[in-house]
C-alpha positions in Angstrom: -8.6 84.5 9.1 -10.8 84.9 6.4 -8.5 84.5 3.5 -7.5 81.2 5.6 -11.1 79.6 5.4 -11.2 80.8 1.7 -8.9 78.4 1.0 -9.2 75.7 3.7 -13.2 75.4 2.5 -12.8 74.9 -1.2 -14.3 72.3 -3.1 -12.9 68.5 -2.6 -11.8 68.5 -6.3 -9.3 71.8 -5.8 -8.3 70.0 -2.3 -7.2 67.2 -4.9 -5.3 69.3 -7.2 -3.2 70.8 -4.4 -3.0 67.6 -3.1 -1.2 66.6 -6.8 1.0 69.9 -6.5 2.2 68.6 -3.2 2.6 64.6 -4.5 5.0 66.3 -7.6 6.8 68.4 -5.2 7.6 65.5 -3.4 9.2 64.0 -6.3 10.9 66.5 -7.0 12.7 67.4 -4.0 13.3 64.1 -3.4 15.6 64.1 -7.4 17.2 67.0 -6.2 17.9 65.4 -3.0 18.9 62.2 -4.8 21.3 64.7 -7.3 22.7 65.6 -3.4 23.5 62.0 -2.5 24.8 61.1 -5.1 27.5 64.0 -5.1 28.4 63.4 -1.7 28.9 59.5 -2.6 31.4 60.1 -5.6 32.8 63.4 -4.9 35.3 62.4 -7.7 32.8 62.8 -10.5 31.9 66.3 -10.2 30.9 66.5 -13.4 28.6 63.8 -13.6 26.8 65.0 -10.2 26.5 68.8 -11.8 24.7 66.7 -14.8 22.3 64.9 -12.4 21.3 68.1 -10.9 20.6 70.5 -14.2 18.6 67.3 -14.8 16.2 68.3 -12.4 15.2 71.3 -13.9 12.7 69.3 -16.2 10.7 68.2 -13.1 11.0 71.4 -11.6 9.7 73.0 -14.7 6.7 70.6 -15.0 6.2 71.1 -11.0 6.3 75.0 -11.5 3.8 74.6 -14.4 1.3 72.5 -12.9 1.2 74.8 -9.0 0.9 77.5 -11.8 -2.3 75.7 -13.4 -3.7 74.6 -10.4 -3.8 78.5 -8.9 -5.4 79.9 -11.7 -8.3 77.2 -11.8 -8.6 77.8 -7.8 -11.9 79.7 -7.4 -11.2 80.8 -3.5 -8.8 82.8 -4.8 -11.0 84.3 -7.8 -12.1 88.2 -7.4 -15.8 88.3 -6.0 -18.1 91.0 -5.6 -17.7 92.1 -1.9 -14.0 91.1 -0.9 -12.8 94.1 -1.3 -14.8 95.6 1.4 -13.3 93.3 3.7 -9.8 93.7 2.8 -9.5 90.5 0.2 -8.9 92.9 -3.5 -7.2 91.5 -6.2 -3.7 91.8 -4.3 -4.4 89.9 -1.4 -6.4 87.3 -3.2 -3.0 87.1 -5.5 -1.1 87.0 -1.9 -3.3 84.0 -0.7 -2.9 82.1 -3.8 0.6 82.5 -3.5 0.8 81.0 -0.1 -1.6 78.3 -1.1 1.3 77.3 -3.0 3.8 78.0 -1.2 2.7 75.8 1.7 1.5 72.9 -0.5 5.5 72.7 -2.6 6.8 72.9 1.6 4.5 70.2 2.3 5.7 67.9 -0.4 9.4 69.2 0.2 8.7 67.7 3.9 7.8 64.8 2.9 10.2 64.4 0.4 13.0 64.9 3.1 11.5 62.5 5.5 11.4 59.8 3.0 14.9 60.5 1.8 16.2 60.2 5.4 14.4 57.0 6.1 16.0 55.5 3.0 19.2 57.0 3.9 18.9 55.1 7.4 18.6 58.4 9.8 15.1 57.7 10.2 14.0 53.7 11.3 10.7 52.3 12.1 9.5 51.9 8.9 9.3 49.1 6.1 12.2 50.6 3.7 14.3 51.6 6.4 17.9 52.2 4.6 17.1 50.8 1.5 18.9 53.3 -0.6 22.2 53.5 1.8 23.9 52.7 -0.9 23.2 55.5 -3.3 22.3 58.0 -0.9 25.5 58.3 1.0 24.3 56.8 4.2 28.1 56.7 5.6 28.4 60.3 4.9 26.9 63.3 7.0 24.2 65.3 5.6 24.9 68.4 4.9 22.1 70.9 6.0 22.4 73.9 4.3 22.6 72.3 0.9 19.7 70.2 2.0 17.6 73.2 2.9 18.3 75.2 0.0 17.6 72.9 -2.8 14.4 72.2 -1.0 13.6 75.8 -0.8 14.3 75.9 -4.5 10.5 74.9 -5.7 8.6 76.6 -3.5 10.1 79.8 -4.0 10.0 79.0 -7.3 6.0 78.1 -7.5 4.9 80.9 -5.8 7.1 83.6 -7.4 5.6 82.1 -10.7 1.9 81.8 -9.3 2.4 85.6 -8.0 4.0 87.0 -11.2 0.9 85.2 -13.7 -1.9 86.2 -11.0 -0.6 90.1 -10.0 -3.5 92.8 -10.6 -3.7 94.4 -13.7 -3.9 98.2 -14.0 -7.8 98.5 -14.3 -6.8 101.8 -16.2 -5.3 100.5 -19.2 -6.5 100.8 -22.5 -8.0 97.4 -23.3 -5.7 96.1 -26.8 -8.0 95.4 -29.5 -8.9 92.4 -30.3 -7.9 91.0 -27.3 -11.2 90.9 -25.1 -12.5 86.9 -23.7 -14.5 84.7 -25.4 -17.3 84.7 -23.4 -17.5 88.6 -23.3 -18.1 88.9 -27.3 -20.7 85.9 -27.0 -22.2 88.0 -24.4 -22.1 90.7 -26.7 -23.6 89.4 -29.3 -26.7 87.4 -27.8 -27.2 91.0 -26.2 -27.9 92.0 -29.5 -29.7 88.9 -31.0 -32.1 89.3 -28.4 -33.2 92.4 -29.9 -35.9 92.7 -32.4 -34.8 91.6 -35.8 -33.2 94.0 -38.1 -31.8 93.5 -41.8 -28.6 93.2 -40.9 -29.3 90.3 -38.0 -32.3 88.8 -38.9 -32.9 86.1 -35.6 -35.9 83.9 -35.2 -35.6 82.3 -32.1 -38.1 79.3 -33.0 -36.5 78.5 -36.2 -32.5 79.3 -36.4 -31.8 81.1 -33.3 -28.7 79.8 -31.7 -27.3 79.2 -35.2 -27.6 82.5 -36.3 -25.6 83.9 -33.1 -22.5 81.8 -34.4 -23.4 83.1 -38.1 -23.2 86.5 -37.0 -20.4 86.6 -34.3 -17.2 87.9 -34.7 -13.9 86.3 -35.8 -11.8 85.3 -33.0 -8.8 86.4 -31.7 -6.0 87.0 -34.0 -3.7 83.9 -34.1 -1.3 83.2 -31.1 2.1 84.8 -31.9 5.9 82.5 -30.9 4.7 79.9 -33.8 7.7 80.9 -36.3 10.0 80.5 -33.1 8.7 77.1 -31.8 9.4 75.9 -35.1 12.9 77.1 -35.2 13.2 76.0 -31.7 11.6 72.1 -32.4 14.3 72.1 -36.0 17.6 73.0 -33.3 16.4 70.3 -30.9 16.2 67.8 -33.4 19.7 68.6 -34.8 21.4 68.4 -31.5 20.0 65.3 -30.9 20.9 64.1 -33.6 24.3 64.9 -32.8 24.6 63.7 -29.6 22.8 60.0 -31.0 26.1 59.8 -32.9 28.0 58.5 -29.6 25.6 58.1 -26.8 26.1 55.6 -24.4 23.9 52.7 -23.8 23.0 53.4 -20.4 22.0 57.4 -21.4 18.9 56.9 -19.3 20.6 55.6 -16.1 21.9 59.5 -14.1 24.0 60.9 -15.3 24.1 61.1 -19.0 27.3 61.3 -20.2 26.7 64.4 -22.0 24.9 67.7 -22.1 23.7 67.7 -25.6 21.2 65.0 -25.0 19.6 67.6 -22.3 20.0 70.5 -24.2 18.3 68.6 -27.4 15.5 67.4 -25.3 14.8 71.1 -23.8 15.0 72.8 -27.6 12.7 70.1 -28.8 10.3 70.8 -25.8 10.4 74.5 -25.7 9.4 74.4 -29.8 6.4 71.9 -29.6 5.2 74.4 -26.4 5.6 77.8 -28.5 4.5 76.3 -31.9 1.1 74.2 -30.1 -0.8 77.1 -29.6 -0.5 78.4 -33.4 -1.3 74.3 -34.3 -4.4 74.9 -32.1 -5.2 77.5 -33.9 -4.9 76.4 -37.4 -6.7 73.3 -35.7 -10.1 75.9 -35.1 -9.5 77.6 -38.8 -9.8 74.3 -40.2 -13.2 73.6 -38.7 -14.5 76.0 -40.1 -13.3 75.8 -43.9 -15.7 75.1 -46.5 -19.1 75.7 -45.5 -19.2 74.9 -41.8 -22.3 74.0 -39.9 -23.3 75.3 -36.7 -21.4 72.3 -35.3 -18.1 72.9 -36.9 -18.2 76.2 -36.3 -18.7 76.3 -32.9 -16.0 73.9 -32.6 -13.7 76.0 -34.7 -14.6 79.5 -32.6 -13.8 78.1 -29.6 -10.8 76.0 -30.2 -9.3 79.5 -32.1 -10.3 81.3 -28.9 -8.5 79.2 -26.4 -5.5 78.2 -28.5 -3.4 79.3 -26.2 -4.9 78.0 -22.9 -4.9 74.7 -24.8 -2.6 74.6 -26.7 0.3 75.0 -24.2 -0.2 72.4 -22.0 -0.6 69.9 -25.3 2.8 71.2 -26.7 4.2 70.4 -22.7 2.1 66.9 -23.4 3.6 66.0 -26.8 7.1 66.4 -25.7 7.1 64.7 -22.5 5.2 61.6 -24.6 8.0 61.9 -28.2 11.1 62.1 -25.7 9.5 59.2 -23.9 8.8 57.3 -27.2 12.1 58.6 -28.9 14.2 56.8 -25.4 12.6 53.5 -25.5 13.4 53.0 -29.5 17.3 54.3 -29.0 18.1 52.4 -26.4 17.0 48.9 -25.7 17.5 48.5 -22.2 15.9 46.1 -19.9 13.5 47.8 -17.0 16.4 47.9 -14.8 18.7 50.2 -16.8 16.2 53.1 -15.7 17.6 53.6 -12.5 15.4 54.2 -9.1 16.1 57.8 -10.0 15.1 58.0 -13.6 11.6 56.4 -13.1 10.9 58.7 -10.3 11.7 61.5 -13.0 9.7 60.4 -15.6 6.6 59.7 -13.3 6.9 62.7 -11.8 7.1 65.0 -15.5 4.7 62.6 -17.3 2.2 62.8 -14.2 2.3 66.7 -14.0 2.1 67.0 -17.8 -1.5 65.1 -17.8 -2.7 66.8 -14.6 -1.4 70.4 -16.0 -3.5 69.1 -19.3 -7.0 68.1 -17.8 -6.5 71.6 -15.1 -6.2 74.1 -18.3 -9.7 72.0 -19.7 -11.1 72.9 -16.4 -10.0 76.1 -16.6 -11.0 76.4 -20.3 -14.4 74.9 -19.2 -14.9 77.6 -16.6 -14.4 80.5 -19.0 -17.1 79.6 -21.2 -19.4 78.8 -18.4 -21.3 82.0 -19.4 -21.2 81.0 -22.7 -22.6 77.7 -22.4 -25.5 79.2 -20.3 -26.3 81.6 -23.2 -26.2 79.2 -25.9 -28.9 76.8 -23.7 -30.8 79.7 -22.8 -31.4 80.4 -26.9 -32.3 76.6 -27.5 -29.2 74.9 -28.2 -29.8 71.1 -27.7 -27.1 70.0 -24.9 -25.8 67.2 -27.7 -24.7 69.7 -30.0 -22.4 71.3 -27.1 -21.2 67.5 -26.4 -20.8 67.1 -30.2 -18.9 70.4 -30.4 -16.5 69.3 -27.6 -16.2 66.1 -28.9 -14.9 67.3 -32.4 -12.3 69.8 -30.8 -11.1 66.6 -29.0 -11.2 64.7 -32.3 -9.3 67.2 -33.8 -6.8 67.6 -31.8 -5.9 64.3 -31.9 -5.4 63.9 -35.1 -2.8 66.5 -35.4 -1.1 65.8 -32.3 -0.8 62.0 -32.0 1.0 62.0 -35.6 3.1 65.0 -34.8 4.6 63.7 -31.4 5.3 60.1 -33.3 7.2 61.9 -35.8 8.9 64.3 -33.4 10.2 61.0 -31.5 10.7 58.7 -35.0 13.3 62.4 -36.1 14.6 62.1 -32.2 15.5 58.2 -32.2 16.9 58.6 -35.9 20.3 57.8 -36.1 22.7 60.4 -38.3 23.9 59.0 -41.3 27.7 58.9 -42.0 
């Protein structure tokens, strides 16, 4: 009962992010129930129907991601001094979060169902009552265990993930070097500022203070390994979709593609800007800081090199879903219609959970330098320079991002020369 009104009394805001897990889950299931129709309306095409379902696994990735995002943000399920005298340790806090999950991806797969029978004409009452008849196989029974199992799909799926990222640690283990949080070394540090001055630290608290904490701290973590690889990853996507440009169809967006080298160049192209944005991050922080920063700057620079990869991740996720979406509107100059009922559901539902999985990891960035923040206010920093500061990691950021995802698409919409 008491893990229950942990989560049932959180905050309106985390309310709304399950609320958004539940709205893509809903999507989702319903284009994995629309992959099902379809196969039971042309069982002739087998083919094409397989192709339509692996074409799901892009919004069932981006759902997976953003449950995953959501749960470790939730701060009902966060360890607490106290819980573990009443039974709620690290593995049943893990256990709720889980279920959190799991019962907001069933709720959306409910509702995804519902509205897939009422456009199927099984359920009436309602203002779209057997709209999609036609594409849904209406004159066709469903069938129920396929029905149930592709909706059990993502929320076995979101939870499995949620419970792998969130399992307890082994408090035991060595900590790695150069490994330990942000907000820890800060601590750390403005422990010993706070001291009396020495040689090696001088601190006046009237006259430099905060500045000199940042003088004085310690480099950040080392940079975020996979960038060589995301980079090998982003050069094969680009190749095979180049190839498959050389004789794709005109209506490539309308499901089913004819043709599994357009998916498996989009997924290379994705999975390389996701493992090489974290090391762009990165270099993103390094710059900064180059000659001579300020207090600003560096600032700036420290924390963007800190959280590279809690940024940088869902920006690589961000600045593929935006190229691909770029790279399809230049190849192939279709009229709105040519998208299909199916593929705009699709592309709401990925581009929508790549912006909510984006703002969730800055709340989640934003919460792990809450201590930090304090500490830096507490020594006299002015709350402008903070704004600055975030201002010129978003500034940044921009700048090498925006470019790189319009070149990614200008190389994906390039036709081959003969």
């Amino acid at each position: 009962m008491l893990a229950l009104r942990l989560t049932r009394a959180a905050r309106p805001a985390v309310q709304l992010r399950r609320l958004l897990v539940a709205a893509a889950s809903a999507g989702t299931g319903f284009l994995l129930l629309g992959s099902l129709g379809y196969a039971m309306g042309h069982p002739q095409t087998s083919g094409a129907a397989a192709l339509r379902l692996a074409w799901c696994v892009v919004p069932l990735a981006a759902t997976v991601y953003l449950a995953l995002a959501v749960a470790r943000t939730d701060p009902g399920t966060r360890p607490r001094p106290g819980l573990s005298a009443v039974g709620l340790g690290p593995g049943r806090l893990m256990a709720v979060s889980a279920l959190t999950t799991l019962l907001a991806c069933t709720l959306g797969s409910a509702v995804a169902l519902l509205f897939f029978l009422h456009l199927r004409g099984d359920l009436s009452g309602l203002p779209l009552d057997g709209k999609g008849a036609q594409f849904l196989a209406a004159d066709r029974p469903l069938p129920v265990p396929a029905t149930l199992t592709l909706l059990a799909v993502l929320p076995l799926a979101a939870s499995g993930a949620v419970a792998l990222s969130l399992r307890p640690r082994d408090p035991r283990r060595p900590a790695v070097k150069g490994t330990a949080s942000f907000g820890a070394r800060w601590h750390a540090i403005l422990h010993k500022t706070e001291a009396p001055a020495s040689a090696e630290a001088p601190v006046e608290a009237e006259a430099e203070g905060w500045s000199d904490v940042l003088t004085v701290a310690p480099a950040p973590r080392e940079a975020p390994a996979g960038f060589p690889w995301g980079v090998a990853a982003l050069a094969a996507g680009l190749a095979v979709q180049a190839y498959a440009n050389r004789a794709a169809p005109a209506s490539v967006l309308a499901l089913p593609v004819e043709g599994s080298a357009v998916l498996g160049g989009w997924l290379l192209t994705a999975l390389g800007l996701v493992l090489a944005a974290p090391g762009l991050t990165y270099l993103c922080g390094k710059v900064l800081q180059s000659a001579q920063p300020g207090a600003l700057r560096l600032l700036a620079g420290r924390v963007l090199m800190s959280e590279a990869t809690r940024i940088g991740r869902p920006l690589g996720v961000v600045c593929a879903v935006t190229s691909a979406a770029l790279a399809t509107t230049a190849m192939y100059d279709q009229p709105a219609a040519a998208f299909g009922p199916l593929s705009t559901v699709a592309t709401l539902v990925v581009g929508g959970c790549a912006l909510a999985t984006l703002l969730t990891a800055a709340i989640e960035t934003r919460q792990s330098r809450a201590g930090t923040t304090a500490a830096l206010l507490r020594l006299g920093a002015p709350a402008t320079m903070l704004r600055g500061s975030a201002a010129l990691r978003g500034a940044a950021l921009i700048a090498l991002f925006v470019p790189l995802t319009l070149l990614v698409a200008y190389l994906s919409a390039l036709p081959p020369t003969k």
